[in-house]
N, CA, C and O atoms as a GROMACS GRO file, in nm:
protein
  324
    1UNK      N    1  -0.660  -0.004  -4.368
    1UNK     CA    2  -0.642  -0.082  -4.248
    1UNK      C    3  -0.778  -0.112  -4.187
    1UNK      O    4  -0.869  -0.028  -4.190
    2UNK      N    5  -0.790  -0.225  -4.134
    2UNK     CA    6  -0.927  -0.262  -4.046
    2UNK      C    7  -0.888  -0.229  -3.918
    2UNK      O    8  -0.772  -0.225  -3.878
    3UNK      N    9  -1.020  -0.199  -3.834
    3UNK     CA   10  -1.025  -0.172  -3.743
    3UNK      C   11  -0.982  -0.258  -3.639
    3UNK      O   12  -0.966  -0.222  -3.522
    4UNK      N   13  -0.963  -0.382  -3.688
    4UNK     CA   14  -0.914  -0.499  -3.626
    4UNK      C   15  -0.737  -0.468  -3.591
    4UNK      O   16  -0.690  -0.467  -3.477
    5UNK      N   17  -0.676  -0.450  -3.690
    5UNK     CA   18  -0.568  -0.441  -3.705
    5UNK      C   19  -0.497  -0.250  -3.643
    5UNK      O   20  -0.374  -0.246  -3.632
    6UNK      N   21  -0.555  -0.148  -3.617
    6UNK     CA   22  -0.624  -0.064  -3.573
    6UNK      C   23  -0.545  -0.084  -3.395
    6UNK      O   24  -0.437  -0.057  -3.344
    7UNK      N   25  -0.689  -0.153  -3.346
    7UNK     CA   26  -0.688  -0.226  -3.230
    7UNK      C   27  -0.554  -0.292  -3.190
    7UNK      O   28  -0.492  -0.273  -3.086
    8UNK      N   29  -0.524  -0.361  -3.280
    8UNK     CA   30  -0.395  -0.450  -3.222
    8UNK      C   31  -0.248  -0.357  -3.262
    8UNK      O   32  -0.131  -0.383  -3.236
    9UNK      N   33  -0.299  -0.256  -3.326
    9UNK     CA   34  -0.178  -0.196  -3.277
    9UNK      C   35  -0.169  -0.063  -3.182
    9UNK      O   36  -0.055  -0.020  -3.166
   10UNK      N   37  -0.252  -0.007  -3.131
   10UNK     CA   38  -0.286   0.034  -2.966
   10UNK      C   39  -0.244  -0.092  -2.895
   10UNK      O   40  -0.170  -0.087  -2.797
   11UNK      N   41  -0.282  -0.183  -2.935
   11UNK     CA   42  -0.245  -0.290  -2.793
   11UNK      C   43  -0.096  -0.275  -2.772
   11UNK      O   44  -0.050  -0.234  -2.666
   12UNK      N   45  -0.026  -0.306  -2.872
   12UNK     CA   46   0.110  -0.322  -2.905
   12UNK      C   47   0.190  -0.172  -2.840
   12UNK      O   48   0.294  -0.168  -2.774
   13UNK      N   49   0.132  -0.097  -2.870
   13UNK     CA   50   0.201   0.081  -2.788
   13UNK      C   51   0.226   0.084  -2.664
   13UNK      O   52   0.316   0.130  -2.594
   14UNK      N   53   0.017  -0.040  -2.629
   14UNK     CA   54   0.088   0.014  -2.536
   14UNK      C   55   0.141  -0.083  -2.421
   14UNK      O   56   0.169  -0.055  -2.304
   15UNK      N   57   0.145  -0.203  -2.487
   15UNK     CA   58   0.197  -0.279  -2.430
   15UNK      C   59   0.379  -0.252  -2.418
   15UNK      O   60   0.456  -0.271  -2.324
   16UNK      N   61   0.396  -0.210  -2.538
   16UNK     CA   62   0.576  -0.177  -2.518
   16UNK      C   63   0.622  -0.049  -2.420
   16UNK      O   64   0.742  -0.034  -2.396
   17UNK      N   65   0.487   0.073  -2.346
   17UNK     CA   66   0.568   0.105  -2.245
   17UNK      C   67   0.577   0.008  -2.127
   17UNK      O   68   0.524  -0.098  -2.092
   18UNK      N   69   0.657   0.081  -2.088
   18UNK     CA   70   0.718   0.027  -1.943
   18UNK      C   71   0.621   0.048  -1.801
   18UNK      O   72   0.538   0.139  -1.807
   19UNK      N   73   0.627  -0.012  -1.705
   19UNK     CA   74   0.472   0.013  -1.628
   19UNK      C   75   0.631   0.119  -1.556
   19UNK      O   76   0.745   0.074  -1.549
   20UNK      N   77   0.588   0.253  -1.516
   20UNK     CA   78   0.670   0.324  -1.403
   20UNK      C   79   0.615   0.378  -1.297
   20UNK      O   80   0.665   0.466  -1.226
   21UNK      N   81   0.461   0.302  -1.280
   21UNK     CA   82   0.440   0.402  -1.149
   21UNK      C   83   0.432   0.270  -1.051
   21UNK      O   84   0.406   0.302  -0.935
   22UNK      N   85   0.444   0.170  -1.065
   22UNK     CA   86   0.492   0.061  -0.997
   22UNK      C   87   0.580   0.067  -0.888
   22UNK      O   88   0.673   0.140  -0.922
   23UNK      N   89   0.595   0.032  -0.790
   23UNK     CA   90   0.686  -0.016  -0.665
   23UNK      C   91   0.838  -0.052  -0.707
   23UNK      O   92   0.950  -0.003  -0.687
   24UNK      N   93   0.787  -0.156  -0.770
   24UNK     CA   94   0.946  -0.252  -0.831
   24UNK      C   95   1.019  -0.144  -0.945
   24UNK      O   96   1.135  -0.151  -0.985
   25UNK      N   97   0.930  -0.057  -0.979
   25UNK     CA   98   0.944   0.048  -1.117
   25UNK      C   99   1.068   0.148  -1.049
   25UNK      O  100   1.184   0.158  -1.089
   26UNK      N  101   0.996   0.222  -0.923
   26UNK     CA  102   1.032   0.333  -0.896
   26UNK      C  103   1.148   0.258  -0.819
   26UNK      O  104   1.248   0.329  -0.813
   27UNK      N  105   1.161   0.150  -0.765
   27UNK     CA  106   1.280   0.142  -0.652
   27UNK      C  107   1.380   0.085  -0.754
   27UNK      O  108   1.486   0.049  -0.702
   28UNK      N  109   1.369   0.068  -0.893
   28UNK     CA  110   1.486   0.022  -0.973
   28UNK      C  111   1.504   0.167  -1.045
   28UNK      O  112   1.582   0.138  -1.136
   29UNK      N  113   1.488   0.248  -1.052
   29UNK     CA  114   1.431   0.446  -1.067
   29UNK      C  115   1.558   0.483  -0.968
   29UNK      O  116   1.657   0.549  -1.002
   30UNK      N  117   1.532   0.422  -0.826
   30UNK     CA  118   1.593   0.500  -0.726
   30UNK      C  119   1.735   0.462  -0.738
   30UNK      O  120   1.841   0.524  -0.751
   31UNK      N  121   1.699   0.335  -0.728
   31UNK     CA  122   1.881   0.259  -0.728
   31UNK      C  123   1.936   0.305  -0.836
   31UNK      O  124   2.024   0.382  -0.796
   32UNK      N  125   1.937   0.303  -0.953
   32UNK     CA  126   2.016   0.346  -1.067
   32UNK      C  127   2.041   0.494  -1.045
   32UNK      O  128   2.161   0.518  -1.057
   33UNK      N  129   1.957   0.622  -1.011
   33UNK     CA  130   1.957   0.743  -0.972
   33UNK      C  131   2.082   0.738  -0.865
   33UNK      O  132   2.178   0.814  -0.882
   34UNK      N  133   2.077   0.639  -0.747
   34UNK     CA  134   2.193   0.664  -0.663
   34UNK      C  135   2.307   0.607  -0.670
   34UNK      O  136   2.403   0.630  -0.595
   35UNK      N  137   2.301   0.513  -0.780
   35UNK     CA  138   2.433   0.452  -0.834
   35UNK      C  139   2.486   0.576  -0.940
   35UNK      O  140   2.609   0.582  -0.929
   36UNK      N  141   2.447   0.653  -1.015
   36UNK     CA  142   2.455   0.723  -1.062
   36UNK      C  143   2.532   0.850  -1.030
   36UNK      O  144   2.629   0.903  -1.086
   37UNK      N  145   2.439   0.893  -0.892
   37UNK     CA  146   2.510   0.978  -0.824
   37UNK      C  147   2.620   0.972  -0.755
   37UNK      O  148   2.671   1.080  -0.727
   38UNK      N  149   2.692   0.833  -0.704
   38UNK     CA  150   2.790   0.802  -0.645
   38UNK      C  151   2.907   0.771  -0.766
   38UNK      O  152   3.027   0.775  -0.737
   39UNK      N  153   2.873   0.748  -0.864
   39UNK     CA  154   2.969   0.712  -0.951
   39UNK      C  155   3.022   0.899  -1.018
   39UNK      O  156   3.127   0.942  -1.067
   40UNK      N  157   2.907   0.954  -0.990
   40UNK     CA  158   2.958   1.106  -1.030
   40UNK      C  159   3.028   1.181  -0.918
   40UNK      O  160   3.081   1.291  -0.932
   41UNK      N  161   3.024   1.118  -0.817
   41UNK     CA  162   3.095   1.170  -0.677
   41UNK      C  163   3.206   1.118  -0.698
   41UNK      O  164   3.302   1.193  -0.682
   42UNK      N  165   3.236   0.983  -0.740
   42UNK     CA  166   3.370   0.945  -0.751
   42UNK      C  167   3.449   1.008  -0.861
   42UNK      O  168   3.559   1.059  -0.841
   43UNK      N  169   3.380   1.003  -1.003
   43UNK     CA  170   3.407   1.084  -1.098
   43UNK      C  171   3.500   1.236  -1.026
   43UNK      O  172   3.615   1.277  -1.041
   44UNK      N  173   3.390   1.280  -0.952
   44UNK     CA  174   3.416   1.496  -0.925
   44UNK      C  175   3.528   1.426  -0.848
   44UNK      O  176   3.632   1.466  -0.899
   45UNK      N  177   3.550   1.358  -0.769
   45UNK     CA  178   3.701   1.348  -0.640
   45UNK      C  179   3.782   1.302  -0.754
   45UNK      O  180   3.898   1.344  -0.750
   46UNK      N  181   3.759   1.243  -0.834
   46UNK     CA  182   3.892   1.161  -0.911
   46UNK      C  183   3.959   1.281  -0.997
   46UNK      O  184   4.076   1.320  -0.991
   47UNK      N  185   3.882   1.317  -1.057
   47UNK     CA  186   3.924   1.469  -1.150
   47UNK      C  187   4.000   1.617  -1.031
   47UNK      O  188   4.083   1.699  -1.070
   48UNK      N  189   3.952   1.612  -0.915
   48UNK     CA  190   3.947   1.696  -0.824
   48UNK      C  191   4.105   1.645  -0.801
   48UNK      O  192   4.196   1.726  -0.817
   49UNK      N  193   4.124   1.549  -0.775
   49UNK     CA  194   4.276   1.479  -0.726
   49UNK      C  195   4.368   1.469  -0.826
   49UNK      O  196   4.484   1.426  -0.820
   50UNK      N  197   4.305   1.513  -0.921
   50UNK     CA  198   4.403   1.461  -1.034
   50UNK      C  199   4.507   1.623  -1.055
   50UNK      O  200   4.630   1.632  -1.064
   51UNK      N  201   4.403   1.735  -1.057
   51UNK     CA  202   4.446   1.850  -1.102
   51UNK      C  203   4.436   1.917  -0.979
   51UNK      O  204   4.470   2.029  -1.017
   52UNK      N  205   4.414   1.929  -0.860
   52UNK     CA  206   4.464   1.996  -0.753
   52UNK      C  207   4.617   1.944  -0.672
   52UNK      O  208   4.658   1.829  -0.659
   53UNK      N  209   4.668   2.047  -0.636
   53UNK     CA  210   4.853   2.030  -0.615
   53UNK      C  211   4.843   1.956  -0.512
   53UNK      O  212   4.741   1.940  -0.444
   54UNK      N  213   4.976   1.893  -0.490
   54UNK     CA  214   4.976   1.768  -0.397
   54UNK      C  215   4.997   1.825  -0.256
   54UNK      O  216   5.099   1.890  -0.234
   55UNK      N  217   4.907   1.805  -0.162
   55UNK     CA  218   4.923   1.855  -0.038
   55UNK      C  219   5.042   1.731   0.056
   55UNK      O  220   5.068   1.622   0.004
   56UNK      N  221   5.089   1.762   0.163
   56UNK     CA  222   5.214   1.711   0.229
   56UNK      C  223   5.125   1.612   0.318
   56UNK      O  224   5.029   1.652   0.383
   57UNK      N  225   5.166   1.481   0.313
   57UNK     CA  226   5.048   1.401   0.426
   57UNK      C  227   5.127   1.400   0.494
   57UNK      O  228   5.232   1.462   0.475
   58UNK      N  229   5.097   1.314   0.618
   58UNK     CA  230   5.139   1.290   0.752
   58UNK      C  231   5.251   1.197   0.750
   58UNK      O  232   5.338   1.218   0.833
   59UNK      N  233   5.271   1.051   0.632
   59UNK     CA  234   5.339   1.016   0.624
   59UNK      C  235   5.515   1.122   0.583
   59UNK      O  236   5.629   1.101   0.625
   60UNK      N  237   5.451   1.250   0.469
   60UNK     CA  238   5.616   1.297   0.503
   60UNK      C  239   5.594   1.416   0.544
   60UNK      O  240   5.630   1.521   0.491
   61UNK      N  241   5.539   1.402   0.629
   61UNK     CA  242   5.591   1.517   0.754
   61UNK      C  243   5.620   1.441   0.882
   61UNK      O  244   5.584   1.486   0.991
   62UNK      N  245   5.676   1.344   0.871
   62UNK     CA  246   5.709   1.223   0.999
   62UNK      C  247   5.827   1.240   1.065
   62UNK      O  248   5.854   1.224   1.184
   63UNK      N  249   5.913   1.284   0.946
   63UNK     CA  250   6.035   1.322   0.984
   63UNK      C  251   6.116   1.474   1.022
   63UNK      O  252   6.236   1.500   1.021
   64UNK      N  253   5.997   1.561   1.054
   64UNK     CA  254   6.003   1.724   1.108
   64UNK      C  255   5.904   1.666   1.179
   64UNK      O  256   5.834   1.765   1.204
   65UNK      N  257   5.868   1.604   1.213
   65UNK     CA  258   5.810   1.570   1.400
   65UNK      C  259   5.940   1.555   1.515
   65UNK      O  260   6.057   1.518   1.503
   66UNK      N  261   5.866   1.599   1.624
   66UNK     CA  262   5.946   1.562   1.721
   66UNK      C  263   5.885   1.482   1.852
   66UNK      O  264   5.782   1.416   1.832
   67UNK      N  265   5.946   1.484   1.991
   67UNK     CA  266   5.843   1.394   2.051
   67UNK      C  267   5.723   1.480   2.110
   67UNK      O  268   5.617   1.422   2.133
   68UNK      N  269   5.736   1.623   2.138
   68UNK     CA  270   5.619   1.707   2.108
   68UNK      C  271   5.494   1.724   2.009
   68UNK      O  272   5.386   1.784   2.010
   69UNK      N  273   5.537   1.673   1.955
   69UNK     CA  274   5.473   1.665   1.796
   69UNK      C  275   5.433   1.802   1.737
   69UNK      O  276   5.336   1.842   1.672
   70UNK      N  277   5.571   1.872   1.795
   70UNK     CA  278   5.553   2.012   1.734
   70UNK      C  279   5.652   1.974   1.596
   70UNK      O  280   5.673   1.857   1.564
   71UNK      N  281   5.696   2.065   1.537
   71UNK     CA  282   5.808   2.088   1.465
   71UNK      C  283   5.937   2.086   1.535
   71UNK      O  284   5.969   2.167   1.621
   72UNK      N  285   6.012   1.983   1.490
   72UNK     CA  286   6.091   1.978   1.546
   72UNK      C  287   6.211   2.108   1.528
   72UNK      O  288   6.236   2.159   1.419
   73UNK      N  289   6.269   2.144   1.640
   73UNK     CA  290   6.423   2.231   1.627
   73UNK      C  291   6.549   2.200   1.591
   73UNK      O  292   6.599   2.087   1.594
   74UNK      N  293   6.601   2.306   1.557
   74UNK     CA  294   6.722   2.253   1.459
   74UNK      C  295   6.839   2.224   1.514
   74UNK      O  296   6.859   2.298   1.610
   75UNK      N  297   6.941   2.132   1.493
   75UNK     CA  298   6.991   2.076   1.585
   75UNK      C  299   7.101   2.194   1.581
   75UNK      O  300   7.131   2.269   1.488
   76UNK      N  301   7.157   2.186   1.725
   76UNK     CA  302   7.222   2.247   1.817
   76UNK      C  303   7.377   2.194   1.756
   76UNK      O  304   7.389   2.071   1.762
   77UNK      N  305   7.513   2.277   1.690
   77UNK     CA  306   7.595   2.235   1.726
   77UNK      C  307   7.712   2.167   1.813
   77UNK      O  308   7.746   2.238   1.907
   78UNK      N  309   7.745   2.111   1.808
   78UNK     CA  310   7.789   2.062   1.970
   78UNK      C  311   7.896   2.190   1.987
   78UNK      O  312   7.937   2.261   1.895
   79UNK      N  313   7.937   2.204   2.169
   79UNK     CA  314   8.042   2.281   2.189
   79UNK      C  315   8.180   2.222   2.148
   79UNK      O  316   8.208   2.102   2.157
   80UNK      N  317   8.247   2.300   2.110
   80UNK     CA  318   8.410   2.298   2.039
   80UNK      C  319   8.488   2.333   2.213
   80UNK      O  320   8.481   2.433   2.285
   81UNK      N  321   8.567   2.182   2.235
   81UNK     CA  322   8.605   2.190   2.342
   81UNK      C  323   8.775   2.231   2.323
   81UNK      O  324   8.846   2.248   2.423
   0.00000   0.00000   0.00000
């Protein structure tokens, strides 16, 4: 090989990295890092919901409300007249 050819392929090395200590480098670094991390947050809740037991929402517990918004009491037979 000549030294010519040598040369042009150092150029070529190092022309194919990537510049990363750049501005535009690191803030496309950051964004993908926090897209990343949010897609693994959704990931851990989606798996988390999938296999933890179903807790009672508010929608059905609507109907053991009362206008206290305690638990409601059990109804009272009427008197036998």
């Amino acid at each position: 090989m000549s030294s010519s050819e040598i040369a042009d392929n150092k150029w070529e090395l190092e022309a194919s990295k990537p510049p990363i200590t750049t501005a535009g480098a690191m803030a496309q670094i950051a964004i993908i890092g926090a897209f990343t991390l949010v897609f693994g947050w959704i990931l851990a809740f989606s798996v988390l919901g999938i296999v933890s037991p179903k807790k009672k929402t508010m929608a059905d517990k609507y109907g053991e409300m009362n206008a206290e918004g305690g638990a409601a009491a059990p109804a009272e037979a009427p008197a036998a007249e």
